[in-house]
C-alpha positions as CSV (number, residue, x, y, z in Angstrom):
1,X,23.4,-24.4,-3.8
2,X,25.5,-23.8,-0.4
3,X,25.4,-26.0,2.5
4,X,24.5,-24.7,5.5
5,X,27.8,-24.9,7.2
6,X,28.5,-22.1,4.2
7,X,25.5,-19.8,4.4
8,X,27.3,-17.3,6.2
9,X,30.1,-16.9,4.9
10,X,27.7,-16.2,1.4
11,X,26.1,-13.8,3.0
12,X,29.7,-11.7,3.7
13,X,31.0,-12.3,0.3
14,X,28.2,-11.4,-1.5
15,X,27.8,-8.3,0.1
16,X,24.5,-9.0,2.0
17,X,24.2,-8.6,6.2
18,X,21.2,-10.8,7.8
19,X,19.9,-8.3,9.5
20,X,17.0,-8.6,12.1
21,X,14.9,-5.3,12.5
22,X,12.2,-6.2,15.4
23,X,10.3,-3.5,14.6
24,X,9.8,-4.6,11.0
25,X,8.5,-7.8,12.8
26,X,6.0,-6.0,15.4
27,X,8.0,-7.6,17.7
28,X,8.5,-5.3,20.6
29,X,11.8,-5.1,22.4
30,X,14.3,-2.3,23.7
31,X,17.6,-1.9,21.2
32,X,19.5,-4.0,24.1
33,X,16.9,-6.9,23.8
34,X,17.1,-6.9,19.9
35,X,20.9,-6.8,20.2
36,X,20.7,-9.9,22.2
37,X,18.8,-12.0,19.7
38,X,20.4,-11.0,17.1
39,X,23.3,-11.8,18.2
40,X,22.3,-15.2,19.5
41,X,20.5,-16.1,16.5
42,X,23.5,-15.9,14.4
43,X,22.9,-12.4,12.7
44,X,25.1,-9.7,11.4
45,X,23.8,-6.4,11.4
46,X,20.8,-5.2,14.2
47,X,18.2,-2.6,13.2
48,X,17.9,0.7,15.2
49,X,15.3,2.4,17.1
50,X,15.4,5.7,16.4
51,X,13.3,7.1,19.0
52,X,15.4,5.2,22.0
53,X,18.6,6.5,20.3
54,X,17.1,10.4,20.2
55,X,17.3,10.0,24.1
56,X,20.2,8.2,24.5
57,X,22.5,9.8,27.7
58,X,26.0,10.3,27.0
59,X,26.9,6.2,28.6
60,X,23.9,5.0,26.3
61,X,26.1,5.4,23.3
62,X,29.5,4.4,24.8
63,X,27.6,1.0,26.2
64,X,25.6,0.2,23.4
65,X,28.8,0.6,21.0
66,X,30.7,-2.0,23.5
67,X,27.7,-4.7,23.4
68,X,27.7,-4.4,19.6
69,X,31.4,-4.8,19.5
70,X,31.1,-7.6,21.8
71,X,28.3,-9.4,20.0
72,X,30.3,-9.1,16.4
73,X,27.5,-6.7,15.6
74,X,27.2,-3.7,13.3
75,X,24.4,-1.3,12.7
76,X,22.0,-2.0,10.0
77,X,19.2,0.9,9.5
78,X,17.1,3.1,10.9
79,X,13.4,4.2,11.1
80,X,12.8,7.7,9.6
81,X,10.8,9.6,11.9
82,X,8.8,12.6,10.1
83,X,5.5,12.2,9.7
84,X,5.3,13.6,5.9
85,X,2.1,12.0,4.7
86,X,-0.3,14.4,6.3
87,X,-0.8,17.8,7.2
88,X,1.7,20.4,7.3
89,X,1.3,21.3,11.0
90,X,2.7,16.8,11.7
91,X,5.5,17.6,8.9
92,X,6.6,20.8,10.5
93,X,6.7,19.8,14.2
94,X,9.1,16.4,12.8
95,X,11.5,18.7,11.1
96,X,11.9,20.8,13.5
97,X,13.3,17.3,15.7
98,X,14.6,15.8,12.6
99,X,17.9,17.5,13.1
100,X,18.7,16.5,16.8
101,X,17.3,12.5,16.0
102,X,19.8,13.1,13.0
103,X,22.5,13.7,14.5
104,X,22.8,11.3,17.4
105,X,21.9,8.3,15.0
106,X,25.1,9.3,13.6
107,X,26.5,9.6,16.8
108,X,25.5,5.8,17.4
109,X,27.1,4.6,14.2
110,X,24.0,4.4,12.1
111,X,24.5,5.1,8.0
112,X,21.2,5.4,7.2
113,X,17.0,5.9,7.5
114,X,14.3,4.2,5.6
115,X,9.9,4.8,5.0
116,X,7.5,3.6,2.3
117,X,5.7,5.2,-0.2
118,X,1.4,4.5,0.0
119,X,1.1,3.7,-3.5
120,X,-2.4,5.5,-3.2
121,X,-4.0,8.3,-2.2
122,X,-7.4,9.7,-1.6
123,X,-7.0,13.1,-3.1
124,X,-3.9,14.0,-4.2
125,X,-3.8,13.0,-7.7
126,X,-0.5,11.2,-9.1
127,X,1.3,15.0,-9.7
128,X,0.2,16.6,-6.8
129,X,1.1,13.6,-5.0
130,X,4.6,13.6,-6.5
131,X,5.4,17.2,-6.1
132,X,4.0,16.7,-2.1
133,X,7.0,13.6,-1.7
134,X,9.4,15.4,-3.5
135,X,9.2,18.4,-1.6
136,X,8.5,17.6,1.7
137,X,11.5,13.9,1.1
138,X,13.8,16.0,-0.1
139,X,13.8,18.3,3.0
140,X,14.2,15.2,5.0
141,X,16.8,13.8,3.0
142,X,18.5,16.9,2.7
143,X,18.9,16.8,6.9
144,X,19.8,13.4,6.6
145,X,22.6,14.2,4.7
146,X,24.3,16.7,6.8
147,X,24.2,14.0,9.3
148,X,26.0,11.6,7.1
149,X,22.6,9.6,6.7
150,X,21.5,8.7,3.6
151,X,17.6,8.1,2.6
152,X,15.7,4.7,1.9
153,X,12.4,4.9,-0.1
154,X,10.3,1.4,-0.2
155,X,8.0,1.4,-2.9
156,X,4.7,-0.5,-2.6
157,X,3.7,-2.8,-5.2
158,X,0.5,-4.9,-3.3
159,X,-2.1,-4.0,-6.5
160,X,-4.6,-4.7,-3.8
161,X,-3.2,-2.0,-1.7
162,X,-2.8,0.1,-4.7
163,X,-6.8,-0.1,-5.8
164,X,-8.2,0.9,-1.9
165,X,-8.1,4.7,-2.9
166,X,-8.9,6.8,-5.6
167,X,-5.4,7.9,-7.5
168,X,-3.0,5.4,-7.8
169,X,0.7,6.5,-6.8
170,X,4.5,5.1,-7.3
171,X,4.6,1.6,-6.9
172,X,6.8,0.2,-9.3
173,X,11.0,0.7,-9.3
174,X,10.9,2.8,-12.3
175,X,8.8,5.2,-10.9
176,X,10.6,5.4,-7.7
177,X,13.6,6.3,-9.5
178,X,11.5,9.2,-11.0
179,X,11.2,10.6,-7.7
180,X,15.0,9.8,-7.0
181,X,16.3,11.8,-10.0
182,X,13.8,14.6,-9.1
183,X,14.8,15.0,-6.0
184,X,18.6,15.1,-7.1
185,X,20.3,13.9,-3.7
186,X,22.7,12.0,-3.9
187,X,22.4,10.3,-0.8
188,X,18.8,9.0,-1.8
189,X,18.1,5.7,-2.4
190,X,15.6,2.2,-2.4
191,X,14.9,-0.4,0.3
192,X,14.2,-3.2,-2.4
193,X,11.5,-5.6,-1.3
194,X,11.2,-8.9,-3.3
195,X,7.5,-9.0,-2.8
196,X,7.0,-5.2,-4.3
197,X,9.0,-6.3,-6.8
198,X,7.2,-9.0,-7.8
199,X,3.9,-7.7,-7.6
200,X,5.2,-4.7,-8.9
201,X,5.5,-7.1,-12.0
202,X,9.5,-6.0,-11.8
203,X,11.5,-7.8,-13.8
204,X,15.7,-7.8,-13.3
205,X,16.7,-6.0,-16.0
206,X,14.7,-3.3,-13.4
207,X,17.2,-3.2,-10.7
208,X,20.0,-3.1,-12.8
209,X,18.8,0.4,-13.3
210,X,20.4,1.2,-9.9
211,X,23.7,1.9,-8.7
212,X,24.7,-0.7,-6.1
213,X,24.7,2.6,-3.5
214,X,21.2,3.6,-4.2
215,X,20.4,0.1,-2.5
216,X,19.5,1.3,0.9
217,X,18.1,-2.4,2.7
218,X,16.9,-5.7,1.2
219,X,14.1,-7.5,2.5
220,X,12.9,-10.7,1.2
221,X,9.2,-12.7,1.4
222,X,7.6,-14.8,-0.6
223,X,3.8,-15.1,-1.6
224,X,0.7,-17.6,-1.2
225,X,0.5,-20.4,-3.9
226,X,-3.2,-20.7,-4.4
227,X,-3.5,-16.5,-4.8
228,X,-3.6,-14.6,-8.1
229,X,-0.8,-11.5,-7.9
230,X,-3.9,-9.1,-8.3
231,X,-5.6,-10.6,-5.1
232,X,-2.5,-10.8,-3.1
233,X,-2.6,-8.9,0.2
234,X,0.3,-7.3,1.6
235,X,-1.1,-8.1,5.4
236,X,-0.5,-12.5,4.1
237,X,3.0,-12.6,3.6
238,X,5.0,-15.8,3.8
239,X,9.0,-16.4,4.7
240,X,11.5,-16.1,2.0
241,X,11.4,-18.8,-0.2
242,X,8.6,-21.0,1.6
243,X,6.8,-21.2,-1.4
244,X,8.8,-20.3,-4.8
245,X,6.8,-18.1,-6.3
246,X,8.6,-15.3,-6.0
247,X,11.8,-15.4,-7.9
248,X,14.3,-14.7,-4.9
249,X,17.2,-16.3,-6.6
250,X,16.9,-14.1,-9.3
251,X,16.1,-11.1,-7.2
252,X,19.1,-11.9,-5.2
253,X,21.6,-12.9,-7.9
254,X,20.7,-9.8,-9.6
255,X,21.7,-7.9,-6.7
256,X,24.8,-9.7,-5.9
257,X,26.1,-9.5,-9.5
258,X,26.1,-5.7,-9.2
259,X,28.2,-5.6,-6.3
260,X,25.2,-4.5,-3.9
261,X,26.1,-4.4,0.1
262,X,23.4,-3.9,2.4
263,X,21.5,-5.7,5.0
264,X,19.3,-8.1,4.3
265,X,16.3,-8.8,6.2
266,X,12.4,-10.3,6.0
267,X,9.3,-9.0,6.4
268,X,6.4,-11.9,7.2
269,X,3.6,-11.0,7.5
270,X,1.3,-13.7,8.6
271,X,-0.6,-14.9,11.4
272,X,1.6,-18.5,11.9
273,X,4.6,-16.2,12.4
274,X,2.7,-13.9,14.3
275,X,1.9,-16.7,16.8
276,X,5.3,-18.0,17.2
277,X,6.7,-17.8,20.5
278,X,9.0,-14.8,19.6
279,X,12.5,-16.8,20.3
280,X,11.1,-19.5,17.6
281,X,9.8,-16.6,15.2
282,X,13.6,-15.4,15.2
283,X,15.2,-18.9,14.5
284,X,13.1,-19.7,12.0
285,X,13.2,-15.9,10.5
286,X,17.4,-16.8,10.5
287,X,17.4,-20.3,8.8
288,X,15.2,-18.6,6.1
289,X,17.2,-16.3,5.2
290,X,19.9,-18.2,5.6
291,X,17.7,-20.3,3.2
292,X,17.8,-17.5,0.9
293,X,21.7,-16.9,0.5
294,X,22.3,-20.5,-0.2
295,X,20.8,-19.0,-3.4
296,X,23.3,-17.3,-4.4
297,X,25.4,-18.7,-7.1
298,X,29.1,-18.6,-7.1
């Protein structure tokens, strides 16, 4: 295992970016403010708000580039905004903006968007369901793409999530690549999230199904000890590697070994972390991932 002295230079050579995305966190912020703590929390990449950057002025771009610059900063990934999960009137109306929001994110630097997948649905059985995502993603994607934007899909693996509506939907990484393949773009990929993996019941010899550029993100959390994987809830998160049970070595070894680059952030969601003062909540998000890294082997 590293020291911590070495945890960030791991993190470089392996590939990975410790990435802090506030508003993965719920932790509200402008883009400058989240460029400040991530830079003085020791991170390497800074997640993007999409909707501040769609009305960015002409000296928003040329400053923000500067403070990233200056803070040893780069980009890690964006928010996709289309609504494509309900009615065709919401999905329409996003489109139509998806083009503009497209192209000053790749004004600003930005490589990339990501969403999730509800891994249930109240109507739509698991077809109809599929040929609704598939559609109405790969018109996204598509847009994406002449943008120089590529597409990150999150499946959701919570079983307890999965059983709150009547047809089940993807949630494992097989099945996401299903809808990858059917979509057939090439700039579609996965945000791969150790705890849908594991309650996914993923195994590694899963991930090596993907390229090492159909790895959009990486996010990491681990899971209660005294909680069966069927009763875990995806609200009751804990921070990578607090508790073991998830396999995040193995997850991340996996990853490394196949040469995967991408940022590399967490996800808790609890109510200790929620009641952190929010510079505290950062720090201790930073030394467990740095936690996380020291991993790595080799």
């Amino acid at each position: 295992m590293l020291m911590p002295g070495n945890l960030l230079q791991a993190a470089v050579s392996h590939g990975f970016r410790l990435d802090l995305t506030v508003w993965k966190l719920g932790i509200p912020g402008s883009q400058d403010e989240a460029i400040k703590w991530a830079s003085q929390h020791g991170f390497e990449s800074v997640g993007a708000h999409t909707l501040e950057i769609a009305r960015w002025s002409d000296g928003d771009f040329e400053a923000t580039a500067q403070r990233l610059q200056e803070a040893s900063l780069v980009w890690g990934t964006s928010n996709m905004p289309v609504a494509f999960r309900g009615d065709e009137e919401a999905f329409k109306d996003g489109m139509a903006k998806l083009p503009a929001t497209a192209a000053a994110l790749a004004r600003a630097g930005l490589k990339s968007c990501i969403t999730y997948i509800m891994p249930c649905h109240d109507s739509l059985t698991y077809l109809e369901n599929f040929k609704l995502h598939r559609q109405r993603l790969g018109e996204i994607a598509k847009v994406l793409a002449d943008h120089g934007l590529a597409l990150g899909m999150e499946y959701v693996g919570t079983q307890s999530l999965r059983n709150r509506r009547r047809f089940p939907f993807i949630h494992t990484l097989r099945e996401s690549l299903e809808l990858i393949h059917a979509m057939a773009i090439p700039q579609v990929g996965l945000v791969l999230d150790s705890w849908h993996w594991h309650n996914a019941g993923d195994i590694a010899q899963d991930l090596r199904l993907l390229k090492p550029s159909q790895v959009i993100s990486v996010e990491l959390n681990d899971a209660q000890t005294d909680v069966a994987r069927e009763d875990l809830q995806d609200g009751s998160r804990e921070l990578p590697v607090a508790t073991g049970v998830i396999d995040t070595g193995r997850f991340l070894n996996t990853l490394a070994a196949m040469g995967v680059k991408a940022p590399l952030m967490a996800e808790p969601f609890n109510q200790p972390f929620r009641n952190m003062p929010r510079e505290q909540g950062i720090k201790t998000l930073r030394q467990a991932l740095g936690k996380a890294v020291g991993l790595i082997e080799g």
